[in-house]
N, CA, C and O atoms as a printed pandas DataFrame, in Angstrom:
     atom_number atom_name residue_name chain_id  residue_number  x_coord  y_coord  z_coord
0              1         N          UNK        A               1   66.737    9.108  -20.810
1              2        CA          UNK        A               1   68.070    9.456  -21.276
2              3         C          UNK        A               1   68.922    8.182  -21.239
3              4         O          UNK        A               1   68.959    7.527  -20.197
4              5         N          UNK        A               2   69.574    7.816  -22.271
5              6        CA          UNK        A               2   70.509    6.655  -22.318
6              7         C          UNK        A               2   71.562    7.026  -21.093
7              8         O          UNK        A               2   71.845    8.076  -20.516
8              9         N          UNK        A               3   72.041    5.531  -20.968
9             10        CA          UNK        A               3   73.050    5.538  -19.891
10            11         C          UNK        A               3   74.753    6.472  -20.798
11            12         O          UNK        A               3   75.383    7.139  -19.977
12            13         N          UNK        A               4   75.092    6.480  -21.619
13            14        CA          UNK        A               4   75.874    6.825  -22.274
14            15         C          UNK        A               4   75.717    8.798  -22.659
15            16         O          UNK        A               4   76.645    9.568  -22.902
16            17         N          UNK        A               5   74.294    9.097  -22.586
17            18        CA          UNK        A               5   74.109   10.209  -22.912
18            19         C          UNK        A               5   74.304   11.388  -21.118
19            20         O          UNK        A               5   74.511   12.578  -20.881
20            21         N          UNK        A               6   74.103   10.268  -20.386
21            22        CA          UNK        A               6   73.683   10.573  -19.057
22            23         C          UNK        A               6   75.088   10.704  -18.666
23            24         O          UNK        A               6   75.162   11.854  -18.234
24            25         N          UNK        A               7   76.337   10.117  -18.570
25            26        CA          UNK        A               7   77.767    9.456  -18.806
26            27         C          UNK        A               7   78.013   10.991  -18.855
27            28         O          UNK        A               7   78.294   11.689  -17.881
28            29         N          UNK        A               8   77.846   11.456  -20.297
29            30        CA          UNK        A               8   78.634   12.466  -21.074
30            31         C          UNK        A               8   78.047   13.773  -20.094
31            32         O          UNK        A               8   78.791   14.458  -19.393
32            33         N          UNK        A               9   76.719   13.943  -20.190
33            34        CA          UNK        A               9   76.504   14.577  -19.019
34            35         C          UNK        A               9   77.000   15.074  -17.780
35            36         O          UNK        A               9   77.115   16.283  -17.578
36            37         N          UNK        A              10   77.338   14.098  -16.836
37            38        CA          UNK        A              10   78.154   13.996  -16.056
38            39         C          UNK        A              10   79.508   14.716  -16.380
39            40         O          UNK        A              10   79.888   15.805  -15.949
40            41         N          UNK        A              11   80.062   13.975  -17.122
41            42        CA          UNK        A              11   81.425   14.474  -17.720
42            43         C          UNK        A              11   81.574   15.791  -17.841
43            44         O          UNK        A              11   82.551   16.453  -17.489
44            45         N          UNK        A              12   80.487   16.202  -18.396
45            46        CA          UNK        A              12   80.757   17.794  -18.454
46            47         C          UNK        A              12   81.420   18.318  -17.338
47            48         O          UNK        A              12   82.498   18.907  -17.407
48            49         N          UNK        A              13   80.642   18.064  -16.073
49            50        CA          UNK        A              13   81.214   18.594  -14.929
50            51         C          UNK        A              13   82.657   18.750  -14.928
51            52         O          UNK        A              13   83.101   19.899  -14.911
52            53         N          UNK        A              14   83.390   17.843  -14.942
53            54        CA          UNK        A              14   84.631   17.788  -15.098
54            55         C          UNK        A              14   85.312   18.982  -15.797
55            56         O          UNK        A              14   86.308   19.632  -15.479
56            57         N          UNK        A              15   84.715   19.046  -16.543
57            58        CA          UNK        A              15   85.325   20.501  -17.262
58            59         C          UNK        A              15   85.215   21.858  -16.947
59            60         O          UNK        A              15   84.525   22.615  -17.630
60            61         N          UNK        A              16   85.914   22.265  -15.851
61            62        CA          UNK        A              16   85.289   23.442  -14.688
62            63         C          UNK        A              16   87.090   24.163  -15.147
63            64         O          UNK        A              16   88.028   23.516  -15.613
64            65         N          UNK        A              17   87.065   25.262  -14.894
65            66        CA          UNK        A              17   88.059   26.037  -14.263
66            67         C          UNK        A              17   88.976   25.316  -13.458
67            68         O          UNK        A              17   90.177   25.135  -13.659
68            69         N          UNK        A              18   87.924   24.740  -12.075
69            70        CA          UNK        A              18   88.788   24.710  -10.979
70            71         C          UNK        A              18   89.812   22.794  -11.510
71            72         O          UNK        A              18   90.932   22.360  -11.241
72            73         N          UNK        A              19   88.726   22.283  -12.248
73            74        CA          UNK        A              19   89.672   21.050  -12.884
74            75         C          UNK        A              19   91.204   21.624  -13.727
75            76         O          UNK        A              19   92.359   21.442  -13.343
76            77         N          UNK        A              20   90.830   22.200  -14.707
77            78        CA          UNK        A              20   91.599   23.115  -15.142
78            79         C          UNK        A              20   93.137   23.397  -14.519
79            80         O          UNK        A              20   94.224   22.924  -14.851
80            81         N          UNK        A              21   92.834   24.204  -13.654
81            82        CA          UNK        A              21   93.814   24.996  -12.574
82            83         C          UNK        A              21   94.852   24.032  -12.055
83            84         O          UNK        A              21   96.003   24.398  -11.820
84            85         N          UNK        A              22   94.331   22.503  -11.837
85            86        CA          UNK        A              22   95.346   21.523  -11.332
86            87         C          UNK        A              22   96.118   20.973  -12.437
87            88         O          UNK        A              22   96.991   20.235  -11.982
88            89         N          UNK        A              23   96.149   21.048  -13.901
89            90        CA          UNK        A              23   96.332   20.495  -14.973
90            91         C          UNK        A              23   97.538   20.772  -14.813
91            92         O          UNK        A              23   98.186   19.741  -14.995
92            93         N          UNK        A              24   98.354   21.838  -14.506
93            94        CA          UNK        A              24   99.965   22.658  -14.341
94            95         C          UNK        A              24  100.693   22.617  -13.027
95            96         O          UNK        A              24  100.583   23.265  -11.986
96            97         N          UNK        A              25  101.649   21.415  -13.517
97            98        CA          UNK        A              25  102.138   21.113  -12.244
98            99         C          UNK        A              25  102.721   22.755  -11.150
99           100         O          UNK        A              25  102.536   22.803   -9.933
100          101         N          UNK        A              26  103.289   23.719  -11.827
101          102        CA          UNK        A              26  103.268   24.960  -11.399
102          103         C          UNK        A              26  102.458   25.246  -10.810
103          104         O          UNK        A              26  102.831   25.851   -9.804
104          105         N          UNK        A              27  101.199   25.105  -10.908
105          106        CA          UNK        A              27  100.133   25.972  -10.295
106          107         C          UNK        A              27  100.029   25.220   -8.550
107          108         O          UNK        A              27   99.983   25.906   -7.529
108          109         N          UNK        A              28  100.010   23.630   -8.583
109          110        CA          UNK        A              28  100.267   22.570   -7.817
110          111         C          UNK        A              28  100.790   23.096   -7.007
111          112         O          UNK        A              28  100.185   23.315   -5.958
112          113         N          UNK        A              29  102.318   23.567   -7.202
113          114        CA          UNK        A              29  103.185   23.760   -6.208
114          115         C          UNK        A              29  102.733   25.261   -5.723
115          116         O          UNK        A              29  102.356   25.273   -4.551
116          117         N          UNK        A              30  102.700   26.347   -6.295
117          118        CA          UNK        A              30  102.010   27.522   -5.673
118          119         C          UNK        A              30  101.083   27.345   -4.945
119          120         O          UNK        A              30  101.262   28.146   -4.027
120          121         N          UNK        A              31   99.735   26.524   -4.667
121          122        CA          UNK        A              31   99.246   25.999   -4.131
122          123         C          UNK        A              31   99.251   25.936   -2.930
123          124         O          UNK        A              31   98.564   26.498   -2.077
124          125         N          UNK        A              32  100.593   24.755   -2.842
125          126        CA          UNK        A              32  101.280   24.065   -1.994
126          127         C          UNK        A              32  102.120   25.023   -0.706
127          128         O          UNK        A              32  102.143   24.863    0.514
128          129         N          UNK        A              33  102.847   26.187   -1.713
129          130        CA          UNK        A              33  103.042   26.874   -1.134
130          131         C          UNK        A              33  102.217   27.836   -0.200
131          132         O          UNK        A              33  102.528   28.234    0.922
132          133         N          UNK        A              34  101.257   28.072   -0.828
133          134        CA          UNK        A              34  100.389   29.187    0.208
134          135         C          UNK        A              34   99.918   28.279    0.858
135          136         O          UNK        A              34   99.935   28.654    2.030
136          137         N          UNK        A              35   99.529   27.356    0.790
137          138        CA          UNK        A              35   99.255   26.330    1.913
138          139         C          UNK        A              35  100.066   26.497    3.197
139          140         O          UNK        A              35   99.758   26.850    4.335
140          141         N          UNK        A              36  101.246   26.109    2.601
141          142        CA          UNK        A              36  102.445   25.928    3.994
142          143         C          UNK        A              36  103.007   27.088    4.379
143          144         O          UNK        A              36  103.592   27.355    5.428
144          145         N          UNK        A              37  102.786   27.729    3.468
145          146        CA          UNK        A              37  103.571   29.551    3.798
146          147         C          UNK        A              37  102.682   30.585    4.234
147          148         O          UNK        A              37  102.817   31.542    4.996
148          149         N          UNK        A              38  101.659   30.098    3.494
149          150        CA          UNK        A              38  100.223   31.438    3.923
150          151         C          UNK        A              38  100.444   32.826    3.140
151          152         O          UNK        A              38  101.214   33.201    2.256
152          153         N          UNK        A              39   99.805   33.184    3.597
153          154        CA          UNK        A              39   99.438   34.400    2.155
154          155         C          UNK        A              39  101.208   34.579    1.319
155          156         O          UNK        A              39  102.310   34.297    1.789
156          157         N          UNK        A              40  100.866   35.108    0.064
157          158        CA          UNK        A              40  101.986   35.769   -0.611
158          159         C          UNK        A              40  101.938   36.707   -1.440
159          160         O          UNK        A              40  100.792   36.840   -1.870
160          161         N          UNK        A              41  102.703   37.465   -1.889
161          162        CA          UNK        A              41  102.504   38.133   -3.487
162          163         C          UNK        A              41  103.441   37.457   -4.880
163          164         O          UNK        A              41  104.417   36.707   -4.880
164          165         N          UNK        A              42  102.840   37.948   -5.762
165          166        CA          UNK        A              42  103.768   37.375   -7.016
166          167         C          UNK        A              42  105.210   37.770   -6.546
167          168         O          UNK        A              42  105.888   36.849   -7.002
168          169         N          UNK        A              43  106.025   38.584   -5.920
169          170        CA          UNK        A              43  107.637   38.533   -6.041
170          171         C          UNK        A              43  108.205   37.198   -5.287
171          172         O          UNK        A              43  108.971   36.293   -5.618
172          173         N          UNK        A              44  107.378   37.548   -3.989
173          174        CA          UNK        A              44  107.767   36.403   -3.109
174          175         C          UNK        A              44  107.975   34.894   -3.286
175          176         O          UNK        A              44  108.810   34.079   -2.893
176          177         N          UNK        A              45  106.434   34.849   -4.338
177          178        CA          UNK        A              45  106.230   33.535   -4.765
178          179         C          UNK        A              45  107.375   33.091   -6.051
179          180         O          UNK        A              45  107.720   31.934   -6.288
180          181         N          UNK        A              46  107.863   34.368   -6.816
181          182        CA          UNK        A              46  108.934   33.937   -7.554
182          183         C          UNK        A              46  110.037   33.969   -7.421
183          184         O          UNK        A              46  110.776   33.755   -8.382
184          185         N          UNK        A              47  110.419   34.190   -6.444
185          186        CA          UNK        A              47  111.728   34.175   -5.252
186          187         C          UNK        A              47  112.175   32.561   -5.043
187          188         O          UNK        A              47  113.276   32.021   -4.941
188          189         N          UNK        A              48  110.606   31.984   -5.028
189          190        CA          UNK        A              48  110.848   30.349   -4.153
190          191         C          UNK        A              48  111.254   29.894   -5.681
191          192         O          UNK        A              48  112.413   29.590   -5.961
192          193         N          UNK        A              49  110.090   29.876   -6.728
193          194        CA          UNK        A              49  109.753   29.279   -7.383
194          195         C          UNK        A              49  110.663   29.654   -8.928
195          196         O          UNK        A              49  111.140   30.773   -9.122
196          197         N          UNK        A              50  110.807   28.299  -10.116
197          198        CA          UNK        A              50  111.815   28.676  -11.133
198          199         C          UNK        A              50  111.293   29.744  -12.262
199          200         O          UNK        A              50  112.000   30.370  -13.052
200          201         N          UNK        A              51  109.904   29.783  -12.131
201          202        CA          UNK        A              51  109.324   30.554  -13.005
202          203         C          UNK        A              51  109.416   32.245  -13.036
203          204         O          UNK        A              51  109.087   32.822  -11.999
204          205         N          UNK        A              52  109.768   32.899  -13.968
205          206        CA          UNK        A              52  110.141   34.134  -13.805
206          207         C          UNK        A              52  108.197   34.938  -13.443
207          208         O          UNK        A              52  107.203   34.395  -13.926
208          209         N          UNK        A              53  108.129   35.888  -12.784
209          210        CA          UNK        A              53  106.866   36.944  -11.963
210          211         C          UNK        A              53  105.758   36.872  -13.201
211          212         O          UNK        A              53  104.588   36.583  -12.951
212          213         N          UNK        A              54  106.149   37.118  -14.379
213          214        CA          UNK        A              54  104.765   37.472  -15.348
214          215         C          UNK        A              54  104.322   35.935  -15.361
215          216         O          UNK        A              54  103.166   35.921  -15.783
216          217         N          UNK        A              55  104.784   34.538  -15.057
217          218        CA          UNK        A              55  104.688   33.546  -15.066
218          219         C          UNK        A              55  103.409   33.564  -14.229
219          220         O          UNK        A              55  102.185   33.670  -14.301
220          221         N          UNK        A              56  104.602   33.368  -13.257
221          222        CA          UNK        A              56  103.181   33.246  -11.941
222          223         C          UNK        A              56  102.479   33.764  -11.655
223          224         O          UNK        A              56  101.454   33.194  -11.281
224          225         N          UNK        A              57  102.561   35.115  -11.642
225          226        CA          UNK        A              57  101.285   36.168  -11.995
226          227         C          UNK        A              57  100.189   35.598  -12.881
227          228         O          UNK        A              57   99.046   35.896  -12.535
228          229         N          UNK        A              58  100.305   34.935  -13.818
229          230        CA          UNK        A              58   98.914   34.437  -14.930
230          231         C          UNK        A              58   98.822   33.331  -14.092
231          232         O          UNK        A              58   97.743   33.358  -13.501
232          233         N          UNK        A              59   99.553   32.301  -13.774
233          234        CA          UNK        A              59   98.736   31.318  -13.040
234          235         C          UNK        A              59   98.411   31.327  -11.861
235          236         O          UNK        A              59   98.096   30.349  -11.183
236          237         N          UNK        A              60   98.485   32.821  -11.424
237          238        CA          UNK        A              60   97.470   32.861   -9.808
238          239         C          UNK        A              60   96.433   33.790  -10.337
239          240         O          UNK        A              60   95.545   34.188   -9.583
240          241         N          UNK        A              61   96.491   34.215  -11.755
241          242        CA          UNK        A              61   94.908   34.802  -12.084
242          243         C          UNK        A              61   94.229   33.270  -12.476
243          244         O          UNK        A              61   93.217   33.007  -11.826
244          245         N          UNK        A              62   94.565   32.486  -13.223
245          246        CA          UNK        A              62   93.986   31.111  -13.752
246          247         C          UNK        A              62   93.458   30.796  -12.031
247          248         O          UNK        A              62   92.239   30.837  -11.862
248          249         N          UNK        A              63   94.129   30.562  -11.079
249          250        CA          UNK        A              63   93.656   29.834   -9.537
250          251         C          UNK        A              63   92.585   30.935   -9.244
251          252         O          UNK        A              63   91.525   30.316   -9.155
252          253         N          UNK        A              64   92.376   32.108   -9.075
253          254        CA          UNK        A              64   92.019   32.899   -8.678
254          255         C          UNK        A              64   90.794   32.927   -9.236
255          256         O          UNK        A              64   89.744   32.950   -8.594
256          257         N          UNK        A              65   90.912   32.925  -10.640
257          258        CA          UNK        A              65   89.405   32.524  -11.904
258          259         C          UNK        A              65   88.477   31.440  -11.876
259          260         O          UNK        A              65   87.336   31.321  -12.321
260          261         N          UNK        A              66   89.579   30.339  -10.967
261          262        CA          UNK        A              66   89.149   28.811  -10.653
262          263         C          UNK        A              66   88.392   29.070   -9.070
263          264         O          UNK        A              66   87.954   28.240   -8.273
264          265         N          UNK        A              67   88.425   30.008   -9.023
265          266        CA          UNK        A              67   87.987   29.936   -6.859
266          267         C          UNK        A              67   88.978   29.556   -6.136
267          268         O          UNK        A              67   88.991   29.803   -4.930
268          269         N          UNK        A              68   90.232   28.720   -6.907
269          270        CA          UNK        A              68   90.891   28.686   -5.267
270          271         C          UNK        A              68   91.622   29.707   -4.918
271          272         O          UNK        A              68   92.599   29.124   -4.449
272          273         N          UNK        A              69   91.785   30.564   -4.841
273          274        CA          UNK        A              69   92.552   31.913   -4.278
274          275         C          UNK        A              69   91.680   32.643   -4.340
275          276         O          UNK        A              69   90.708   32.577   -5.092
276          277         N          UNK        A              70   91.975   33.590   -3.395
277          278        CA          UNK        A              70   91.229   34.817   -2.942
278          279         C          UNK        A              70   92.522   36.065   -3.158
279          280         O          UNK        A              70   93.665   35.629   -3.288
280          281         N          UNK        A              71   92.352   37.297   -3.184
281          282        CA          UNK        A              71   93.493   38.260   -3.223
282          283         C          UNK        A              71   92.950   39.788   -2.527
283          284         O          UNK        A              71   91.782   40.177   -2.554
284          285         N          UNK        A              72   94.030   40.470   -1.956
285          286        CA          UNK        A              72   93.703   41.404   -1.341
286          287         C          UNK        A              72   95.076   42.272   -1.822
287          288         O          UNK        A              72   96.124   41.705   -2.133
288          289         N          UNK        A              73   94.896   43.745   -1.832
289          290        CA          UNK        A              73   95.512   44.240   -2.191
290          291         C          UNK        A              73   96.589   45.340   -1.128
291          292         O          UNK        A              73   96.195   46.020   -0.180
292          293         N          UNK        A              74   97.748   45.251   -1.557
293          294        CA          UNK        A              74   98.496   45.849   -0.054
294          295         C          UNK        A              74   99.598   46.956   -0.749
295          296         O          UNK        A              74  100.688   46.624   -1.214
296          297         N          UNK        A              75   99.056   48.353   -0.709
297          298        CA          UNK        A              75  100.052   49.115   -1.668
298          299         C          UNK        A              75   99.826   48.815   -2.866
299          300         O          UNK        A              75   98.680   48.443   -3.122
300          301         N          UNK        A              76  100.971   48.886   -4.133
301          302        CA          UNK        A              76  100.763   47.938   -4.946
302          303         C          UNK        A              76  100.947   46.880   -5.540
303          304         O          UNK        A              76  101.194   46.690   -6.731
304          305         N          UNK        A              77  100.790   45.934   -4.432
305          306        CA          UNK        A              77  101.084   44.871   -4.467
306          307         C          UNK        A              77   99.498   43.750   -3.932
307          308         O          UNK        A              77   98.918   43.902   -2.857
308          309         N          UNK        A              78   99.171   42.887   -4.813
309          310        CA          UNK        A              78   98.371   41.892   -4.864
310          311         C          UNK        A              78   99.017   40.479   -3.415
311          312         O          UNK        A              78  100.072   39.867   -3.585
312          313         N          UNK        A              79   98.290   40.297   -2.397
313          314        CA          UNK        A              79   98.477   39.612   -1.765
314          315         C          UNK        A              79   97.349   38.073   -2.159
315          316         O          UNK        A              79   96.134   38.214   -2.293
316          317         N          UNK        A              80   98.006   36.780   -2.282
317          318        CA          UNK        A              80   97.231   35.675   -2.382
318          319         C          UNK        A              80   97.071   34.903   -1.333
319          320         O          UNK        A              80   97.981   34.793   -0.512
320          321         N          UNK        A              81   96.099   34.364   -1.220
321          322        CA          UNK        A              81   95.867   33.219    0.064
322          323         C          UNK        A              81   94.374   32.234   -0.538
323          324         O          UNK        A              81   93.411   32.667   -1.171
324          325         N          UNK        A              82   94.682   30.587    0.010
325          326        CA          UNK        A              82   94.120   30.097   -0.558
326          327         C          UNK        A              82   92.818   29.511   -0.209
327          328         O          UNK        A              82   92.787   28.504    0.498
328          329         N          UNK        A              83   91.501   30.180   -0.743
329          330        CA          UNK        A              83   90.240   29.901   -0.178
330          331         C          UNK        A              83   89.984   28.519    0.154
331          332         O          UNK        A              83   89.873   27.675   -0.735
332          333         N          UNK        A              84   89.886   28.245    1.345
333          334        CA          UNK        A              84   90.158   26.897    1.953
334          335         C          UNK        A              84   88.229   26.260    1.561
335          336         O          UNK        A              84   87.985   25.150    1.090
336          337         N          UNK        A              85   87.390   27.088    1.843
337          338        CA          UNK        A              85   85.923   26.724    2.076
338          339         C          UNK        A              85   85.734   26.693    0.266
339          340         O          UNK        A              85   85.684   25.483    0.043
340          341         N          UNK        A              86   85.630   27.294   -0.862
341          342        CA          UNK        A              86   85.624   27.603   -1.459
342          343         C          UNK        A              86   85.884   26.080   -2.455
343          344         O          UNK        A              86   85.189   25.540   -3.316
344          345         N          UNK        A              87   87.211   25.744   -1.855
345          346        CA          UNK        A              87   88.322   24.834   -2.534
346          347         C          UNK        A              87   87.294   23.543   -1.922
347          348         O          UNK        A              87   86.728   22.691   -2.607
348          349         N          UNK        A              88   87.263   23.658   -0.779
349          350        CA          UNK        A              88   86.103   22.474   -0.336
350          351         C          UNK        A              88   85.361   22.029   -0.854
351          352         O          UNK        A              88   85.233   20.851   -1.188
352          353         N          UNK        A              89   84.429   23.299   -1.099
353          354        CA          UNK        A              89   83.146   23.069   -1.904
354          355         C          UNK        A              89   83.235   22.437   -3.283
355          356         O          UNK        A              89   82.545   21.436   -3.480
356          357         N          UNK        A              90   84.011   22.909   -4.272
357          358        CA          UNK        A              90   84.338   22.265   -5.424
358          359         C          UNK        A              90   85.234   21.502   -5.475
359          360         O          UNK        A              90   85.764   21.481   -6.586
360          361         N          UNK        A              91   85.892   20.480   -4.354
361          362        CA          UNK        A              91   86.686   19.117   -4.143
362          363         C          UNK        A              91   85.405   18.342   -3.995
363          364         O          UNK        A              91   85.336   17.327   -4.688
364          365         N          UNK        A              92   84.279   18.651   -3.154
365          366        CA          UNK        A              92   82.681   17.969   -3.110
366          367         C          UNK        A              92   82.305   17.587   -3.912
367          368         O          UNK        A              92   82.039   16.400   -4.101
368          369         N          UNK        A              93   82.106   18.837   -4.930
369          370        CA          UNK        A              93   81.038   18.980   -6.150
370          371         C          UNK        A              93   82.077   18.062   -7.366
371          372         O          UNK        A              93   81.483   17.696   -8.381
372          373         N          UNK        A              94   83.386   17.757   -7.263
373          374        CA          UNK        A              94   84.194   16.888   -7.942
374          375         C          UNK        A              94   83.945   15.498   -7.495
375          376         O          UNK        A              94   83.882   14.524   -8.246
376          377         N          UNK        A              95   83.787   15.488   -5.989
377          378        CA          UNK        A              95   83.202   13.755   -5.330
378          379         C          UNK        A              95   82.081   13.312   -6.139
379          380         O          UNK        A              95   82.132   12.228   -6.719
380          381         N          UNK        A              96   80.491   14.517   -6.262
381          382        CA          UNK        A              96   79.524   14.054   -6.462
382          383         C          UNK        A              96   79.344   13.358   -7.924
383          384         O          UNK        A              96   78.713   12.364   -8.282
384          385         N          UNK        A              97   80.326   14.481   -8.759
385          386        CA          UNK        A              97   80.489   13.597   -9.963
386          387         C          UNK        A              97   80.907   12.722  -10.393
387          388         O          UNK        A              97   80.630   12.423  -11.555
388          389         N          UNK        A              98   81.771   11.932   -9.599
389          390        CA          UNK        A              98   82.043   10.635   -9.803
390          391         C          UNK        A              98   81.722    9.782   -9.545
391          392         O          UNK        A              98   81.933    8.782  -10.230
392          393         N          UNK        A              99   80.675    9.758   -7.793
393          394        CA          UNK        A              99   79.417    9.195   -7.591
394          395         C          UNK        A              99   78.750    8.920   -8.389
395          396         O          UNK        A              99   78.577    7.708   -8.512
396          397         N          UNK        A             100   78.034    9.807   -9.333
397          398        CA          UNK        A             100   76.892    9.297  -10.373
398          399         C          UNK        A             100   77.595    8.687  -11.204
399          400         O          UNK        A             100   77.153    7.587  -11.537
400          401         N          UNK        A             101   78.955    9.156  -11.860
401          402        CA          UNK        A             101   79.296    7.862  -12.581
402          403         C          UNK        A             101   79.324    6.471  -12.561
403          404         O          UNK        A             101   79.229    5.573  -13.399
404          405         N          UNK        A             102   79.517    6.574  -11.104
405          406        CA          UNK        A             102   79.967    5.257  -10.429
406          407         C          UNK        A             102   78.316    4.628  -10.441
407          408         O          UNK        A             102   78.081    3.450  -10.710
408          409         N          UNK        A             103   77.501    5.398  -10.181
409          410        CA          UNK        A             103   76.360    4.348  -10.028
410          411         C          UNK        A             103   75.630    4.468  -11.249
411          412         O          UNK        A             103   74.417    4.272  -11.324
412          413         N          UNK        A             104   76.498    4.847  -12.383
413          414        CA          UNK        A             104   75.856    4.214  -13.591
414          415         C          UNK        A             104   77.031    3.288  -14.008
415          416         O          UNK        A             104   77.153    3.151  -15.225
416          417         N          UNK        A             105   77.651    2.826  -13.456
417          418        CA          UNK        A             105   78.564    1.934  -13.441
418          419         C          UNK        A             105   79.661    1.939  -14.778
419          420         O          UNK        A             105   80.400    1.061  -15.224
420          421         N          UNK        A             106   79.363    3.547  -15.247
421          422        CA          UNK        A             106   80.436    3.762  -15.928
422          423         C          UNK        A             106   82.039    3.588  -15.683
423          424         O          UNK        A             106   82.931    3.858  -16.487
424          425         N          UNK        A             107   82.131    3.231  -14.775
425          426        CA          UNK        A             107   83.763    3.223  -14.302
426          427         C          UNK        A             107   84.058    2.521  -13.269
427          428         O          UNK        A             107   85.221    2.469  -12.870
């Protein structure tokens, strides 16, 4: 396999969901938030945040679609919290791919 075909290869990886999910600085800060706040639901989270509920509601299904959130349901209300092991694993599997780039000295 050419070094260039092998390259693009690689690259693919990159193109995951969970790459995805960080593309919106919004999603970033929700994130951020369940990080420092710990679990939430969509009202709460649009309480903090400028985006009106149907907002953030789609971009904690986009995180949620990506693996980093997990959700549990309380009444009817959707509780989020952010899969810490999960998020690990595919921050890794983002290292390894840039490893092989790197040692095809693409970059």
């Amino acid at each position: 396999m050419s070094t260039e075909r092998a390259v693009a290869k690689i690259l693919n990886g990159l193109d995951t969901d969970f790459v995805k999910a960080f593309s919106e600085p919004a999603r970033v800060e929700i994130l951020k938030h369940l990080i420092a706040y710990g679990p939430s639901d969509v009202k709460s989270l649009a309480e903090r945040m400028p985006q009106d509920r149907s907002v953030i509601s789609r971009h904690l299904s986009v995180m949620h679609k990506a693996g980093l959130l997990n959700h549990r349901k309380e009444g009817r209300h959707a509780v989020y919290t952010v899969d810490g092991k999960e998020t690990l694993r595919m921050v890794e599997s983002l290292t390894q791919t840039i490893r092989k780039c790197l040692a095809l000295e693409c970059c």
